[in-house]
C-alpha positions in Angstrom: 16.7 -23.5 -36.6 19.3 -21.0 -34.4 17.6 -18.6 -32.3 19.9 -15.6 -31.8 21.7 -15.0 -28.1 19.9 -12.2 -26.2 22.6 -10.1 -24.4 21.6 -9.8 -20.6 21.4 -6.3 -20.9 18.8 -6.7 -23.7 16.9 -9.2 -21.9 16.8 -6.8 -18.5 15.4 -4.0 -20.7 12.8 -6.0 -22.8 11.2 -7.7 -19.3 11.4 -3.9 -17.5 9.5 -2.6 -21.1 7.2 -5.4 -20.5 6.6 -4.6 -17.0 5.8 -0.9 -17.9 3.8 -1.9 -20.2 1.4 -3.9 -18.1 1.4 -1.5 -15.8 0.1 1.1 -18.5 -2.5 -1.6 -19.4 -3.7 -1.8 -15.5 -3.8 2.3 -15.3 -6.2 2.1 -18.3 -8.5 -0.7 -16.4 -8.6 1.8 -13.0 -9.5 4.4 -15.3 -11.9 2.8 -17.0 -12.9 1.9 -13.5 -13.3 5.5 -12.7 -15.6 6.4 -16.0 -17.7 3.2 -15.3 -18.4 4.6 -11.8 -19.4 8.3 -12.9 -22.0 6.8 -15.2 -23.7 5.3 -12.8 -23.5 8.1 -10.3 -25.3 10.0 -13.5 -27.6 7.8 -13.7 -31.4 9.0 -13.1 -33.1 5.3 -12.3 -29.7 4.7 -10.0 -31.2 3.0 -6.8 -29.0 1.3 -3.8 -29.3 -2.2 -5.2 -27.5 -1.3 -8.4 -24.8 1.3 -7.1 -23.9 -1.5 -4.6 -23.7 -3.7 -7.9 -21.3 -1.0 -9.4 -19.8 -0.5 -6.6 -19.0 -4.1 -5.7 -17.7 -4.0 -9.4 -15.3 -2.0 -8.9 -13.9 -2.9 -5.9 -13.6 -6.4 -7.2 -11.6 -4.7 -10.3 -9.6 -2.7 -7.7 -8.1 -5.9 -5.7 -7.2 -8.2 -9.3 -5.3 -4.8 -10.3 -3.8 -4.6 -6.8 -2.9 -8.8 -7.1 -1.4 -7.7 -10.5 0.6 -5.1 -9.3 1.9 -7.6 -6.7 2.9 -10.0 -9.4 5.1 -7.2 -11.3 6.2 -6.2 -8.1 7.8 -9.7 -7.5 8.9 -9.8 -11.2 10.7 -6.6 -11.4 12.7 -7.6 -8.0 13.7 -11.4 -9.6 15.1 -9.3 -12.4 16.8 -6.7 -10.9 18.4 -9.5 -8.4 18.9 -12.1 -11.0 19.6 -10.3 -14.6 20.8 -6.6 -13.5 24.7 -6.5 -13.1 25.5 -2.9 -13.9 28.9 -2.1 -15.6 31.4 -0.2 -13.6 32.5 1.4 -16.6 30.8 3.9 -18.4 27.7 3.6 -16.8 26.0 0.3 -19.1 24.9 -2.9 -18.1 27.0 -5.8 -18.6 26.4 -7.5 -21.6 28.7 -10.8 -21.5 27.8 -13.6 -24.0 28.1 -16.8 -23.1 
């Protein structure tokens, strides 16, 4: 079975879609987040014990999406050094096949 060749160029923009993607998927967690934390803060029963609960919740959720972002933040930098050779004419990436 052949697989077909990716151009570099391709490859660059699929991992940056991917990238963008994920970080799309992470704004919807902190948002999420955000709506978990204003229902408790409605809550009529809401005592310390289970606002520091929430709270600790959250924060938790706040510093895997910060660790996240880190990741992407290393990925995007390995591919623009590694994969991103822009053209020097008419402004598009490179796309020799090998």
């Amino acid at each position: 079975m052949l697989s077909a060749i990716v151009p570099p160029c391709r490859a660059f923009i699929d991992l940056v879609e991917s990238i963008a993607l994920q970080e799309s998927a992470l704004s919807h967690i902190l948002c999420a987040e955000t709506q978990k934390m204003k229902a408790a803060l409605s809550m009529e029963e809401l005592d310390l014990c289970k606002l520091l609960e929430v709270n600790d919740s959250a924060t938790n959720m706040v510093h895997a999406v910060a660790n996240l972002e880190l990741v992407l933040k290393e990925k995007l930098e390995f591919i623009a050094n590694n994969l991103y050779y822009p053209s020097t004419e008419n402004n598009t990436c490179t796309t020799t096949e090998s």
